[in-house]
C-alpha positions in Angstrom: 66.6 151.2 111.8 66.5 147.8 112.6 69.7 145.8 113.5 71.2 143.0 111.9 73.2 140.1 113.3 77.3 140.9 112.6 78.7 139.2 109.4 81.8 138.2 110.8 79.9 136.1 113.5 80.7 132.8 113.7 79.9 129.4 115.1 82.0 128.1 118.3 84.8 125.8 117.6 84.6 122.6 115.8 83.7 120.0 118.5 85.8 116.8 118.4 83.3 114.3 116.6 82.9 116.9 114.3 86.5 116.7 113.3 86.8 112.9 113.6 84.4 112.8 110.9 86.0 115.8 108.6 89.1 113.9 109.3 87.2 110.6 108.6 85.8 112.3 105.0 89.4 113.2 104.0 91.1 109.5 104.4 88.7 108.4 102.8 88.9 110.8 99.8 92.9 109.8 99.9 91.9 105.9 99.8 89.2 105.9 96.8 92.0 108.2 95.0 95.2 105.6 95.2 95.1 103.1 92.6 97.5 101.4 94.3 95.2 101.2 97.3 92.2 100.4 94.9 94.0 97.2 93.7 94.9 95.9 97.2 91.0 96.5 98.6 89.3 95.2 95.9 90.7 93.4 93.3 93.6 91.3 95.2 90.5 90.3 97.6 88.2 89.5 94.3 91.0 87.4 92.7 91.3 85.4 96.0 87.6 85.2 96.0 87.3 83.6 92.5 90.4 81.1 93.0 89.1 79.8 96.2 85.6 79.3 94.4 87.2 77.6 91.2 90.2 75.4 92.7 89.9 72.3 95.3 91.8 74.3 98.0 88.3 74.0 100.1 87.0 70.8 99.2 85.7 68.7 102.0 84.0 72.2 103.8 80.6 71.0 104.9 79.5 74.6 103.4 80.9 73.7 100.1 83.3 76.1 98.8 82.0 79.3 97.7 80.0 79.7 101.3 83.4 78.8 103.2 85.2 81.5 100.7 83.3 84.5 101.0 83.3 85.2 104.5 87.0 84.6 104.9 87.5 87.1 101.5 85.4 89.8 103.5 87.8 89.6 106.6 91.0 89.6 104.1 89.2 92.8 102.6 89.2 94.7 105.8 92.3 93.4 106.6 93.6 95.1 103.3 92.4 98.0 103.9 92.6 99.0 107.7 96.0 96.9 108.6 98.3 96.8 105.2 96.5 100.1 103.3 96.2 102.5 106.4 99.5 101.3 107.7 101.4 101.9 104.6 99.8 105.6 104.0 100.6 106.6 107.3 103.9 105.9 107.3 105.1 107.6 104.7 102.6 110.4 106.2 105.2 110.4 109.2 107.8 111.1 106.6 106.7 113.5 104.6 105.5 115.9 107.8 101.8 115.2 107.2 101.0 113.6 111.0 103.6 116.5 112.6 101.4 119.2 110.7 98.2 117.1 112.5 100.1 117.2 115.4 99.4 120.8 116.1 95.9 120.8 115.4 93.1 119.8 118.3 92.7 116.5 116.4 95.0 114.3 118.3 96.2 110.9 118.4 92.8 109.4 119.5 90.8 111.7 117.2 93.4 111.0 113.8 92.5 106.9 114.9 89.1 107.1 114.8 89.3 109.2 111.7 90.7 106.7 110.3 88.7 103.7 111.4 86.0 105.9 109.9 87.5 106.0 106.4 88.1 101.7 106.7 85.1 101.3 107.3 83.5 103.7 104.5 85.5 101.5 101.7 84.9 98.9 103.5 81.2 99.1 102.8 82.3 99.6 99.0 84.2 96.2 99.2 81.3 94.1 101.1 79.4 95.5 97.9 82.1 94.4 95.3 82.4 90.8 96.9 78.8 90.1 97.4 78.1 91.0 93.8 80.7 88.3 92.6 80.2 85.5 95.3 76.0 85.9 94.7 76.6 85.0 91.2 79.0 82.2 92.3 76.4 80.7 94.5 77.1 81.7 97.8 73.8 81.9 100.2 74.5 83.5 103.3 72.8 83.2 106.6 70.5 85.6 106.7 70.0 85.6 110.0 74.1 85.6 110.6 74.3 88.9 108.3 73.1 90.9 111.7 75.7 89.0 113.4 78.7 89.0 110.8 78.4 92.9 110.4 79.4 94.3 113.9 82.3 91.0 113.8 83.1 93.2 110.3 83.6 96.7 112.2 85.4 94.9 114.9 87.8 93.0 113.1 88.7 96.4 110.9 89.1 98.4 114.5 91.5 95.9 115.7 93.7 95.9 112.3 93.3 99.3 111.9 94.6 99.8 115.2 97.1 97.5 114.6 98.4 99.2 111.2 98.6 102.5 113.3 100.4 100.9 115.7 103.1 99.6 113.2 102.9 102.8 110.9 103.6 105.1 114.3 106.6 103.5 115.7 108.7 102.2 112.7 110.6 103.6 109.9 108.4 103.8 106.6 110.4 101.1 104.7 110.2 98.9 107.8 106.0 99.4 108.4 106.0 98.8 104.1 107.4 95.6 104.5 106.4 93.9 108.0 102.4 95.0 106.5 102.7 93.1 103.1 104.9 90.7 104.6 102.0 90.0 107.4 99.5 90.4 105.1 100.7 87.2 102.8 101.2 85.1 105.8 98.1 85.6 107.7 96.1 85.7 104.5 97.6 82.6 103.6 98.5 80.3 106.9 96.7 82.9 109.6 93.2 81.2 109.5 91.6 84.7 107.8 90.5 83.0 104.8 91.1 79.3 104.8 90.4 77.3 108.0 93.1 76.3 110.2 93.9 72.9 109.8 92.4 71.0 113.1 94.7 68.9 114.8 97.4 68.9 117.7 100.0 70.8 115.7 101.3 74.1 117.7 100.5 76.2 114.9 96.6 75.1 115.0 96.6 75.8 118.6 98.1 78.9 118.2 96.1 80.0 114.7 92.3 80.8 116.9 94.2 83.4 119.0 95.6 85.5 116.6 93.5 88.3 115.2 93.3 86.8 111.5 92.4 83.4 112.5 89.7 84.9 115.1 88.2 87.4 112.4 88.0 84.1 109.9 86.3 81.8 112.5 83.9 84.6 113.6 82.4 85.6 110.2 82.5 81.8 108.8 80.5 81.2 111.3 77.8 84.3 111.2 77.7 84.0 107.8 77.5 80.3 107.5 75.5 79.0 110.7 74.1 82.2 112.6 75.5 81.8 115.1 77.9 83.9 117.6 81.5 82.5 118.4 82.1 83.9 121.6 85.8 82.9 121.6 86.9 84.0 118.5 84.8 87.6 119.2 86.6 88.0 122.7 89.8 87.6 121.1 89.0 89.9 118.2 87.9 92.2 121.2 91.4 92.1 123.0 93.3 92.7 119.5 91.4 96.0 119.3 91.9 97.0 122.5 95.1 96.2 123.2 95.8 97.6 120.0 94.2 100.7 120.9 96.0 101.4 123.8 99.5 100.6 122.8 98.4 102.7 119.5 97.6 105.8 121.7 100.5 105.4 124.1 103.1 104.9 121.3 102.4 106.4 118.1 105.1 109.1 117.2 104.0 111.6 115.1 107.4 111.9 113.5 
């Protein structure tokens, strides 16, 4: 009688990218799920879209409105998602037990980041989608040869804010990361250089505007997307966000 393999056998234990990405496939489940989320990723980022193409808020861009608007808009839509959308939801994970019920499984802190970079950058792809099918009609005409440059400034710029948002989410209360997030999310939308252009001049705040991680995502993808070309300041910056984000992210996030 021939002999057959034991039912009960089973594979070996999951390896870690395997459950980064299972972890990955579940935030991003929760995201497309929350309405709430919903209207901060796509439809606050599509109404910002349309009044920056219809007012004179951008008049006097050598690009012309719509072409200065859009790639600012795609920066404020990862910003939405990875900084003020993940920080929120993890927050009031901490509070509910969710992270201290991950904390006993072999996912970890670094694994539960990158699970959630992975689900930023899944909606994110939904959002680029969403925008582009509003600003095409608008008239914006991207570079085409910038697209290959503005989508790894994309993923970078959503690492460093959602790095940033689990840095928040991990270390204060969940009222506290609920407020500092939307609070942070108005002012760098709105005077951070994300989506309009920092005023040049010798004021402190324009000095100060390139160096923070809105005002460096802005510059980088107005420029891809615009010109083609690669600002090597505003990427190094970026770059330093994320990993200094990273770290303190790894090192400081309590998982209750």
């Amino acid at each position: 009688m021939n002999s057959t393999p034991n039912a009960l056998t089973t594979s070996g234990p999951a390896t870690l990218a395997q459950r980064m990405l299972r972890q990955g496939r579940y935030e991003t489940t929760t995201m497309l799920r929350n309405g709430e989320q919903l209207v901060l990723a796509v439809v606050m980022p599509l109404l910002a879209l349309i009044a920056l193409a219809v007012t004179p808020l951008l008049d006097g861009m050598p690009a012309g409105r719509i072409n200065t608007a859009t790639p600012g808009v795609l920066a404020l839509c990862a910003m939405s998602t990875a900084f003020t959308g993940q920080g929120i939801a993890t927050g009031f994970d901490r509070r509910y037990g969710v992270l201290r019920f991950l904390s006993t499984t072999p996912l970890g802190r670094s694994g539960l980041i990158v699970g959630k970079l992975l689900a930023v950058l899944a909606v994110l792809v939904l959002q680029v989608l969403a925008i582009t099918a509003v600003a095409v009609p608008l008239g914006w005409r991207p570079n085409l040869a910038g697209i290959a440059v503005g989508i790894p400034v994309l993923i970078l710029g959503a690492a460093a804010f959602t790095s940033l948002g689990l840095l928040i989410a991990g270390t204060a209360r969940p009222e506290a990361t609920l407020a500092v997030t939307n609070l942070l999310w108005i002012l760098l939308g709105t005077l951070g250089g994300i989506v309009i252009p920092s005023t040049r001049g010798d004021s402190w705040w324009s000095q100060v505007v390139p160096f923070l991680p809105s005002g460096a995502f802005g510059t980088a993808m107005r420029d891809a997307l615009i010109s083609g070309t690669v600002n090597v300041l505003a990427v190094i910056v970026l770059l330093g966000w994320s990993i200094l984000a990273s770290a303190a992210a790894v090192r400081w996030f309590k998982w209750s």
